[in-house]
N, C-alpha and C positions, 0 to 999 in steps of 0.2 A: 733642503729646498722642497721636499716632498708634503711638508705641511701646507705650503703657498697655495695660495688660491691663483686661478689662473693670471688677473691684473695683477698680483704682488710678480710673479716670475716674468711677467711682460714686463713692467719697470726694474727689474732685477736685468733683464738681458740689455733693455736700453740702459741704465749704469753701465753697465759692462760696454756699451757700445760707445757709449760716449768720452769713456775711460780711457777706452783704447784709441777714437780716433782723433780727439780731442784736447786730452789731456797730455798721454802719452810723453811723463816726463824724462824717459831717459833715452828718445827717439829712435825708438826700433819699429816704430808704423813707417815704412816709406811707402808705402802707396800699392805696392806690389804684392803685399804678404795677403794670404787668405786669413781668415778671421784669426785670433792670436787669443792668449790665454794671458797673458799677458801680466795682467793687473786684476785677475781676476780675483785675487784674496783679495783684494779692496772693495771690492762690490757689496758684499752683507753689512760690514759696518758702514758706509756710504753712504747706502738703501736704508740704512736703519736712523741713520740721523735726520734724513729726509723723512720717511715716513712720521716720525716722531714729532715733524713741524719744526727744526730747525732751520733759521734762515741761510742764505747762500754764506752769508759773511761765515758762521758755525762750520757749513762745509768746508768752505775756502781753505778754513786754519787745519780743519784734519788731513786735508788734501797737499798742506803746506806742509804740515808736519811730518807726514809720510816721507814727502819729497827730501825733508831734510833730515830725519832720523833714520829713517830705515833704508832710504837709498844711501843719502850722504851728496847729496848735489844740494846747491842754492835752490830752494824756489824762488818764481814768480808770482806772486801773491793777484796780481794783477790777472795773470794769464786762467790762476786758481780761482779767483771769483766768477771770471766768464765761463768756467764750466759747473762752477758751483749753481750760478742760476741755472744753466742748463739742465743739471739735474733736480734743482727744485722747478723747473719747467714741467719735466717730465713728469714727476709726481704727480702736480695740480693735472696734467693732462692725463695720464694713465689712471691714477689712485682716486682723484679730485680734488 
């Protein structure tokens, strides 16, 4: 991340932020915790298919896929698109 320009590590830290309080599919946010690391391998590929101008549905499925390959829980596909725009929110609003 030391190549980033300032706005790429701003939408880098909101992925991250959104990831965790958002997303957060195997429910270890209760509300309590201070900031958490969490999900943080998931943030450069995330950030990069956003940046790249993929739409939320693109996100959705890698965010689904995650949830079902590398954790091994069911996703919500549903729950997964509502952060997915989220993160292409932040894009157009941080990046443009």
């Amino acid at each position: 991340m030391n190549q980033l320009n300032a706005k790429q590590k701003e939408f880098y830290r909101e992925v991250a932020r959104i990831l965790w309080e958002k997303w957060d599919p195997i429910g270890v946010n209760d509300g309590d915790n201070e900031w958490d690391d969490e999900y943080d391998s998931y943030v450069p590929h995330i950030s990069r298919l956003a940046i790249e101008g993929n739409d939320a549905m693109r996100i959705a499925n890698s965010l689904s896929s995650s949830i079902e390959q590398n954790i091994g829980l069911p996703a919500s596909k549903e729950h997964d698109l509502k952060v997915a725009q989220l993160i292409v929110n932040a894009k157009e609003s941080i990046l443009g």
